[in-house]
PAKOLKOL-665328 format. One record per residue (C-alpha): x negated, y, z negated; residue number from 1. Coordinates in nm, 3 decimals. Layout:
# residues N
       px       py       pz  seq
        X        Y        Z  NUM
...
END
This chain:
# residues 380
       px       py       pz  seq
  -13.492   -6.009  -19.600    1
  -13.298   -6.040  -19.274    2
  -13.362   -6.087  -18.947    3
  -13.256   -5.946  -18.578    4
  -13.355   -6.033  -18.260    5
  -13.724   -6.155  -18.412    6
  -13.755   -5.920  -18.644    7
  -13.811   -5.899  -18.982    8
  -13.663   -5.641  -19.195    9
  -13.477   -5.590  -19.508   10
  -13.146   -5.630  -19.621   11
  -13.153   -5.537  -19.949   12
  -13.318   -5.454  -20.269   13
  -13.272   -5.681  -20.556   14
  -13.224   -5.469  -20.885   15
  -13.275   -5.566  -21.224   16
  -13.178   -5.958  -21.309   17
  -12.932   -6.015  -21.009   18
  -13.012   -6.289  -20.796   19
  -13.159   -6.150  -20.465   20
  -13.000   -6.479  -20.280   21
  -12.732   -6.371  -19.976   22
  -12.395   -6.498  -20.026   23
  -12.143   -6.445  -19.801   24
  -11.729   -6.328  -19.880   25
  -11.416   -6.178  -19.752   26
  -11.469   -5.968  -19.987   27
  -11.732   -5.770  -20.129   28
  -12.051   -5.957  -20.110   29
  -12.312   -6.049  -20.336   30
  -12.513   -5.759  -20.248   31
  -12.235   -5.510  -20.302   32
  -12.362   -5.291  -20.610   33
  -12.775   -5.351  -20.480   34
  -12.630   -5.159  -20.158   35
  -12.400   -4.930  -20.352   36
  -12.707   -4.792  -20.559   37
  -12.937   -4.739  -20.220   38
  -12.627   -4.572  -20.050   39
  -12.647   -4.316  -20.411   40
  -12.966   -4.285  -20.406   41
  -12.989   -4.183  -20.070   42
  -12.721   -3.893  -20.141   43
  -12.884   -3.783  -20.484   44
  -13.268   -3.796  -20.433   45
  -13.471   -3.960  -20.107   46
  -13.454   -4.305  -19.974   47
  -13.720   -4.467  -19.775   48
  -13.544   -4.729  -19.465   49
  -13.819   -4.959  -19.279   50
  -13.658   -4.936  -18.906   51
  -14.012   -5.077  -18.740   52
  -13.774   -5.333  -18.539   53
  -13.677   -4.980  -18.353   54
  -13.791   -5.048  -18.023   55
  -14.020   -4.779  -17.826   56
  -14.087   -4.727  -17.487   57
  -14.384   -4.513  -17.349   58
  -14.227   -4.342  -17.038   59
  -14.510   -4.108  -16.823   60
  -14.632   -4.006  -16.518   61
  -14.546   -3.690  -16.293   62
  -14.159   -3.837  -16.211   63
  -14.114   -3.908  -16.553   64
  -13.860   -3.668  -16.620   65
  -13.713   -3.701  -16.310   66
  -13.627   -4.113  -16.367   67
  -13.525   -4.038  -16.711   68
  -13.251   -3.742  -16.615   69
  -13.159   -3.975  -16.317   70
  -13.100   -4.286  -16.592   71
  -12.959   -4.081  -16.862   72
  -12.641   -3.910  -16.909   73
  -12.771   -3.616  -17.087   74
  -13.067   -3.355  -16.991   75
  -13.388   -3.505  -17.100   76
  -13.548   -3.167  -16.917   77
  -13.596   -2.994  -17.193   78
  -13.947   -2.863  -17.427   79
  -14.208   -3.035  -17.531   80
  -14.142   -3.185  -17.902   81
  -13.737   -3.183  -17.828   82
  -13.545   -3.517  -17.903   83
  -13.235   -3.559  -17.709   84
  -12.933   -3.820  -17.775   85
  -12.795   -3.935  -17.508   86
  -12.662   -4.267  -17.260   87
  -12.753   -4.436  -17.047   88
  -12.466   -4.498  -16.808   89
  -12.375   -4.765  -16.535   90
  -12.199   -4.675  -16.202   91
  -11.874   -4.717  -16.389   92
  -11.974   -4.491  -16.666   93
  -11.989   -4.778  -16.875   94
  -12.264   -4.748  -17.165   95
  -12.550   -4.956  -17.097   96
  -12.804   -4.860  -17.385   97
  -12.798   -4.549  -17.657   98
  -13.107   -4.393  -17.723   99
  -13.282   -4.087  -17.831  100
  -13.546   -3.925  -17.589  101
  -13.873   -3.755  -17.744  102
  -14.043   -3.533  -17.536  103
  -14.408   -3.563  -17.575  104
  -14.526   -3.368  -17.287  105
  -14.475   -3.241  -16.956  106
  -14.502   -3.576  -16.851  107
  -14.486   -3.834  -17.142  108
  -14.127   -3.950  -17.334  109
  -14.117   -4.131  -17.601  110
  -13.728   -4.379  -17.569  111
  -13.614   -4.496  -17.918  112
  -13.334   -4.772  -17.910  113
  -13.213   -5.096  -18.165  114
  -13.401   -5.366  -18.179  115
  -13.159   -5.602  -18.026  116
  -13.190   -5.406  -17.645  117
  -13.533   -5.463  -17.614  118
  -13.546   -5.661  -17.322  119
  -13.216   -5.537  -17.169  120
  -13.310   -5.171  -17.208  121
  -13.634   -5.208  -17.061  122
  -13.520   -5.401  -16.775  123
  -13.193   -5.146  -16.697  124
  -13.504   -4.897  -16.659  125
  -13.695   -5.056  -16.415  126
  -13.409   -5.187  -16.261  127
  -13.353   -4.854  -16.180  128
  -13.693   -4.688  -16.099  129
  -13.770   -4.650  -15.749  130
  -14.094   -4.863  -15.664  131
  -14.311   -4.537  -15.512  132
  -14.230   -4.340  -15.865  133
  -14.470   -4.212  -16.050  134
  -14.396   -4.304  -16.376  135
  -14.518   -4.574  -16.588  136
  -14.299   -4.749  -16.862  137
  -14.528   -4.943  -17.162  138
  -14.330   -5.101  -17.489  139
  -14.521   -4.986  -17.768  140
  -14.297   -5.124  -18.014  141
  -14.571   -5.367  -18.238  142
  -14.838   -5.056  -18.169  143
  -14.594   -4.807  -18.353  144
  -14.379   -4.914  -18.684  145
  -14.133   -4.643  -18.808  146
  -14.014   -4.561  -19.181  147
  -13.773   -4.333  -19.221  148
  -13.748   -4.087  -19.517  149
  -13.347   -4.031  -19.595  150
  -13.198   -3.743  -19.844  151
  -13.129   -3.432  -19.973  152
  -13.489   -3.451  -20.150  153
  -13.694   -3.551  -19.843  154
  -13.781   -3.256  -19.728  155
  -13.950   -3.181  -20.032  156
  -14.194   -3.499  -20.064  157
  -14.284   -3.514  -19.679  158
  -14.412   -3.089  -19.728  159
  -14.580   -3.253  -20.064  160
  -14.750   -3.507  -19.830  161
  -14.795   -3.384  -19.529  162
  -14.845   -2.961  -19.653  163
  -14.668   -2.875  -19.356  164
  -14.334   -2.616  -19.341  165
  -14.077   -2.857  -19.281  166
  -13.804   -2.551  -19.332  167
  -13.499   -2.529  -19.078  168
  -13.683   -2.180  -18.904  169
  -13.987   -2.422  -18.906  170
  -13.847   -2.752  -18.814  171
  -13.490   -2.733  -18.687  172
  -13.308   -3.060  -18.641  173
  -13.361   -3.278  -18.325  174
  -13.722   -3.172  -18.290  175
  -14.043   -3.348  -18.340  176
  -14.405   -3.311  -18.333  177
  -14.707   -3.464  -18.533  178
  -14.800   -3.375  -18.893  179
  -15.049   -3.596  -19.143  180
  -15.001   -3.813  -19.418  181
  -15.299   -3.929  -19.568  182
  -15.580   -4.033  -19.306  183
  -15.263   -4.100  -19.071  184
  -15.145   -3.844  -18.821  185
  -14.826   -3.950  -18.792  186
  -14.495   -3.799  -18.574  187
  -14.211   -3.668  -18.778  188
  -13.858   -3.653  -18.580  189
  -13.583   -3.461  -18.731  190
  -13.301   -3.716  -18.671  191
  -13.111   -3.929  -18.907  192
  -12.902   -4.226  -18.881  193
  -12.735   -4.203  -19.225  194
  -12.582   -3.846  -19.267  195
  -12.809   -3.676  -19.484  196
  -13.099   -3.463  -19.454  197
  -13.412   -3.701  -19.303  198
  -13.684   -3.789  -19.078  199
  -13.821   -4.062  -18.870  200
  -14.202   -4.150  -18.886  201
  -14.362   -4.294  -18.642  202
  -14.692   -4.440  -18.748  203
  -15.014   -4.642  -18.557  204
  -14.989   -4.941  -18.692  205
  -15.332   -4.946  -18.832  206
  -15.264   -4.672  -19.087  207
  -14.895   -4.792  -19.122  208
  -14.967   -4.933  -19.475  209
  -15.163   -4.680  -19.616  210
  -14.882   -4.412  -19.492  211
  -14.635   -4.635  -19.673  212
  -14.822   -4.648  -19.983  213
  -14.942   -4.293  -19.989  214
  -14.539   -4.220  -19.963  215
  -14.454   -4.442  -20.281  216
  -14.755   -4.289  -20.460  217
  -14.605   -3.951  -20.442  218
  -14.266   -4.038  -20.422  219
  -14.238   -4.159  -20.748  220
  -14.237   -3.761  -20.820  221
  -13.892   -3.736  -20.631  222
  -13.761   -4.028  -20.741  223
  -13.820   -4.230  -20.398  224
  -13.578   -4.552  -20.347  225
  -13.588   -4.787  -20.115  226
  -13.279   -4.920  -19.906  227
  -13.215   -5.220  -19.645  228
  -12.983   -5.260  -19.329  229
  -12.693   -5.306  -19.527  230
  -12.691   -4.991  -19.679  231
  -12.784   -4.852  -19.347  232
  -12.459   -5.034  -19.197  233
  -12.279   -4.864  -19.475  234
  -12.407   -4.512  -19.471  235
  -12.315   -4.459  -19.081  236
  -12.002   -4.618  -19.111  237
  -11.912   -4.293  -19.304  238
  -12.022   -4.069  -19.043  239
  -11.895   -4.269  -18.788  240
  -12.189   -4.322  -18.615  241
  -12.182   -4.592  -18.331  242
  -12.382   -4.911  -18.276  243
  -12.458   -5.009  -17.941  244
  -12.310   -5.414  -17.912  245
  -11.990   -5.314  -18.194  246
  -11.857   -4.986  -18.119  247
  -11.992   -4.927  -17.793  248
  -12.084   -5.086  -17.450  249
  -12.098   -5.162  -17.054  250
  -11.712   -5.138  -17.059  251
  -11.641   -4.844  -17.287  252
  -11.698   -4.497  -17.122  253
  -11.844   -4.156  -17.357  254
  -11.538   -3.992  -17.357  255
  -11.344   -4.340  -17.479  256
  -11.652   -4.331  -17.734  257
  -11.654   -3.962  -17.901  258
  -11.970   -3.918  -17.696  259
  -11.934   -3.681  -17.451  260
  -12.110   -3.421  -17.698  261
  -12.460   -3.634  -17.533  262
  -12.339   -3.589  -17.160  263
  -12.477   -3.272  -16.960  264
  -12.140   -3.290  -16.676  265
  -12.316   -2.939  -16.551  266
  -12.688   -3.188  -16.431  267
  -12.613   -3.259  -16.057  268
  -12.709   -3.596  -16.060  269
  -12.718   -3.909  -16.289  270
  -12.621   -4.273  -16.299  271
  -12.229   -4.272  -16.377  272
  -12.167   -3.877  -16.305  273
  -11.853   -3.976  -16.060  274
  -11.699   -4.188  -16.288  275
  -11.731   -3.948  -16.573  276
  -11.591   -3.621  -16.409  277
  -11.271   -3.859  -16.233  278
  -11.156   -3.955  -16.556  279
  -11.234   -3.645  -16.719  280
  -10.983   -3.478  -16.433  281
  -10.735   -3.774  -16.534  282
  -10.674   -3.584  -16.878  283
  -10.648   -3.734  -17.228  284
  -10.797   -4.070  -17.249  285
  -10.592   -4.393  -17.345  286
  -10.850   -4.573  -17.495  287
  -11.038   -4.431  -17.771  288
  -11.257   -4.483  -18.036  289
  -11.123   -4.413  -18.354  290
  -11.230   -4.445  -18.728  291
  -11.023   -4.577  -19.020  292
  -11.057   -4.544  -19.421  293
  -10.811   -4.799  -19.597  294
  -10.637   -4.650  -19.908  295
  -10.811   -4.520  -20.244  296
  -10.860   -4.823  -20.475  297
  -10.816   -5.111  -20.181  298
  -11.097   -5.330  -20.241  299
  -11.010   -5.538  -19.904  300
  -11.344   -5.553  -19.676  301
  -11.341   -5.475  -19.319  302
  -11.585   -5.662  -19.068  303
  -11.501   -5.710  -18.719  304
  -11.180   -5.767  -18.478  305
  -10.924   -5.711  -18.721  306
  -10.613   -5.593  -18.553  307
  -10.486   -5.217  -18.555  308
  -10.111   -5.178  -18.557  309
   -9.848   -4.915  -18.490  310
   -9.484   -4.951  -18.512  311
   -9.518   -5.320  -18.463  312
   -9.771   -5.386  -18.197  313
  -10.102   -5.435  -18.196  314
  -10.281   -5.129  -17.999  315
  -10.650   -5.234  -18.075  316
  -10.910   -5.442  -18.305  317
  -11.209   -5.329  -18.535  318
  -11.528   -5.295  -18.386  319
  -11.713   -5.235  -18.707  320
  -11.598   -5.246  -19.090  321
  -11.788   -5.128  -19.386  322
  -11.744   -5.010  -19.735  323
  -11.865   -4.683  -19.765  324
  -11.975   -4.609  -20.105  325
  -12.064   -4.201  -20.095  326
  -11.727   -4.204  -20.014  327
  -11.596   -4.548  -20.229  328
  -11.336   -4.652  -19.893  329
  -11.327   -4.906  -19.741  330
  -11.398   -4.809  -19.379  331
  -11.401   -4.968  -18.992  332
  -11.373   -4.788  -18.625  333
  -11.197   -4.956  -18.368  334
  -11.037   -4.816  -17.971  335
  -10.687   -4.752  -18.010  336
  -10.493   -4.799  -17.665  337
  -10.178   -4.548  -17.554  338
  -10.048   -4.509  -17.231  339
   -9.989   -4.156  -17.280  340
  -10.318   -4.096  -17.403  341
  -10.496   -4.134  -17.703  342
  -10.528   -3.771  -17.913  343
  -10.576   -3.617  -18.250  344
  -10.203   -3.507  -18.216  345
  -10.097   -3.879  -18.117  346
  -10.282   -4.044  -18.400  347
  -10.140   -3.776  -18.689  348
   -9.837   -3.845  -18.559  349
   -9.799   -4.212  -18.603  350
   -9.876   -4.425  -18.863  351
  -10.147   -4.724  -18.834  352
  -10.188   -5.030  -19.081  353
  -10.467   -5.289  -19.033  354
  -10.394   -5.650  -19.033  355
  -10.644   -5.836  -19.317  356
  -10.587   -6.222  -19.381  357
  -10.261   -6.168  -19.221  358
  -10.143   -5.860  -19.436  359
  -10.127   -5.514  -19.293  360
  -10.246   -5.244  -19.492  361
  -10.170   -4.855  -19.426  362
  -10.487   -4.710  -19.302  363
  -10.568   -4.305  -19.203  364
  -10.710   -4.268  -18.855  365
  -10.932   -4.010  -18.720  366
  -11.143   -3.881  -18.445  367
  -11.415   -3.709  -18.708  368
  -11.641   -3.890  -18.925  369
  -11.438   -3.876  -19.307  370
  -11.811   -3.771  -19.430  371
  -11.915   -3.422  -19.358  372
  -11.785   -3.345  -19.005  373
  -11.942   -3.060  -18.985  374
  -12.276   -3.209  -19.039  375
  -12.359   -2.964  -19.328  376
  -12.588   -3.209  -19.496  377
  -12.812   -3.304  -19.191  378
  -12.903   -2.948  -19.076  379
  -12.937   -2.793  -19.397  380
END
C-alpha cells in the first residue's frame, strides 16, 4: 500500500513468493515484474484499479452550468449523462486543476479530479463563484469510492453484472449514466485513464464492498486482475496522458500541453479565453510538451527532471518517466523550448538524447502518445 495526500491506496500486488516490501532504485524497482504483469493483464483480459482517493465535487443549483462554463476551459453545456475533459484555466491561461465534468442533470455536475487537489480545487471554485450564485458546491469524496474496471474484456463482465447493453451504439465513450450491480445502483462513466477499453464506477459507500466483491465473484469468469498506482503511472505514460503537479500546471498553458483538444475557443466567455486566443494568434508555440521512448533494449529508468538535449544544449527536463511495459520502453514527457517554435517538423528534424547519471542517451520525441494514437482501443 501507498499513500497520497491521506489516502490510502495500492501500489502494487504482490505475486507468488516475492517479497511485497518497497524498495527503491535507479533502476528498475523491486516492484518491476508485480507491475509488469498488472500492466499485461490489463491489455489481455480486465483489470480492476481502486481510484476512491479520486476526489468528487457535487456542483448544483440553477447557475450551475453557468459557474462551471465560466471556470472551465471547455463547454460543460452539454446533455444530461455527458462527461467532458477539460481545464480549468487562470487569467494567464495557466492550468489550475484537470478534471472531467459529469453531467447529472439540468442542474447537478458531478467534478472528478486527483486526490492531491482536493483542497486547492475546491477552493479555485469558490474562489471564483460569485456570492449571489445559485449553485451549491458539496465534496462527496468519503460518500462515493470509485473502482475502475480496465480492458479489452471489461465490457463483457460489467453487461454480465450489471445485464445492461454496454455496446458503443448503446454506450459511446465519454458518457455516463447509472446501471446496477448487485443491490448497488451504481454510475458507470465511459472514460479511462490507462488506454484501453474501461469504465469508472462510482459507488455509495455503503454498498461499496459488496459491489467490489460481487465484481471478483464474477470476474473470476474473465480472468479479473487487480493493479495498483504504479501500474497506473505506467499505463498512461504510454498514452501520454498528463498528471496535473508533473506534466502540467499554473505556468504551462493547453496549447504548451497537447490540450487544446479540451478547450471550446468558439464559448464567448471563460477564465483564461484572452490569453489563449493571443498566443494562439502568436503561431507555433516554443514551449511544448513532448513525449520520449529511450531505445529498444535500454533498461535505464526515467523519473523526473532529467535533462533533454539537442545539439549540445539543454532545451528542457522530464516531467514524468516511466517504463512502459505494453510497449517494453522506457518512457518520460518533458517541454522542449525553441525560439522558433516548437513543432512536429522541428522535433523530426533534430535529434534529442536524455542525460541519465550524467550519460546522454538517444531518445525519439513525439507529440502523439507511442501507444495507439488513434485511440482504437478505448472506443472500440
Amino acid at each position: 500500500m501507498t499513500e497520497m495526500a491521506g489516502y490510502e491506496r495500492p501500489g502494487f500486488f504482490g505475486n507468488g513468493n516475492r517479497s511485497k516490501e518497497i524498495t527503491y532504485s535507479y533502476g528498475p524497482q523491486s516492484w518491476f515484474d508485480d507491475t509488469k504483469a498488472e500492466c499485461l493483464a490489463t491489455e489481455s483480459s480486465v483489470t480492476m484499479f481502486d481510484q476512491s482517493c479520486y476526489v468528487k465535487f457535487r456542483v448544483e443549483g440553477r447557475d450551475a452550468c453557468r459557474i462551471l462554463n465560466h471556470v472551465s476551459a471547455g463547454n460543460v453545456d452539454v446533455r444530461a449523462g455527458k462527461v467532458v475533459y477539460t481545464q480549468w484555466l487562470n487569467s494567464r491561461g495557466g492550468i489550475e486543476a484537470d478534471v472531467t465534468i459529469t453531467r447529472l442533470s439540468e442542474t447537478e455536475f458531478l467534478v472528478v479530479t486527483i486526490a492531491a487537489s482536493q483542497s486547492r480545487d475546491m477552493a479555485w471554485l469558490k474562489r471564483n463563484t460569485p456570492d449571489d450564485a445559485h449553485v451549491v458546491v458539496t465534496d462527496i469524496t468519503p460518500g462515493l469510492p470509485m473502482l475502475a474496471l480496465m480492458g479489452p474484456k471489461s465490457r463483457d463482465l460489467l453487461e454480465k453484472l450489471s445485464g445492461s447493453d454496454l455496446s458503443n451504439d448503446a454506450f459511446p465513450f465519454g458518457t455516463s449514466r447509472e446501471i446496477e450491480i448487485g443491490y448497488g445502483s451504481v454510475r458507470a462513466s465511459r472514460l479511462t485513464f490507462v488506454g484501453e477499453l474501461g469504465w469508472e464506477l462510482y459507488i455509495p459507500a455503503d454498498l461499496a464492498t459488496h459491489v467490489f466483491d460481487r465484481i471478483v465473484e464474477v470476474g473470476a469468469e474473465f480472468d479479473l486482475g487487480h493493479a495498483g498506482f504504479f501500474a497506473l503511472n505506467s499505463l498512461r505514460m504510454e498514452k501520454g496522458y498528463r498528471h496535473w503537479g508533473h506534466d502540467i500546471g499554473e505556468e504551462d498553458t493547453p496549447r504548451q500541453a497537447g490540450l487544446s483538444f479540451a478547450v471550446d475557443y468558439e464559448k464567448l466567455e471563460f477564465i483564461g479565453r484572452d490569453a489563449l486566443l493571443a498566443e494562439r494568434d502568436r503561431g507555433i508555440p516554443t514551449k511544448r510538451l513532448v513525449q520520449f521512448r529511450l531505445p529498444e533494449g535500454c533498461r535505464d529508468m526515467l523519473y523526473h527532471e532529467e535533462p533533454i538535449w539537442k545539439d549540445g544544449d539543454i532545451v528542457g527536463s522530464i516531467t514524468s518517466g516511466g517504463f512502459g511495459h505494453r510497449l517494453d520502453r522506457s518512457l518520460g514527457m518533458g517541454y522542449v523550448n525553441c525560439a522558433d517554435g516548437v513543432s512536429k517538423a522541428f522535433l523530426e528534424s533534430n535529434e534529442f538524447e536524455i542525460e541519465i547519471a550524467c550519460e546522454r542517451i538517444p531518445s525519439e520525441p513525439s507529440l502523439q502518445p507511442f501507444l495507439d494514437p488513434k485511440n482504437l482501443r478505448i472506443k472500440v
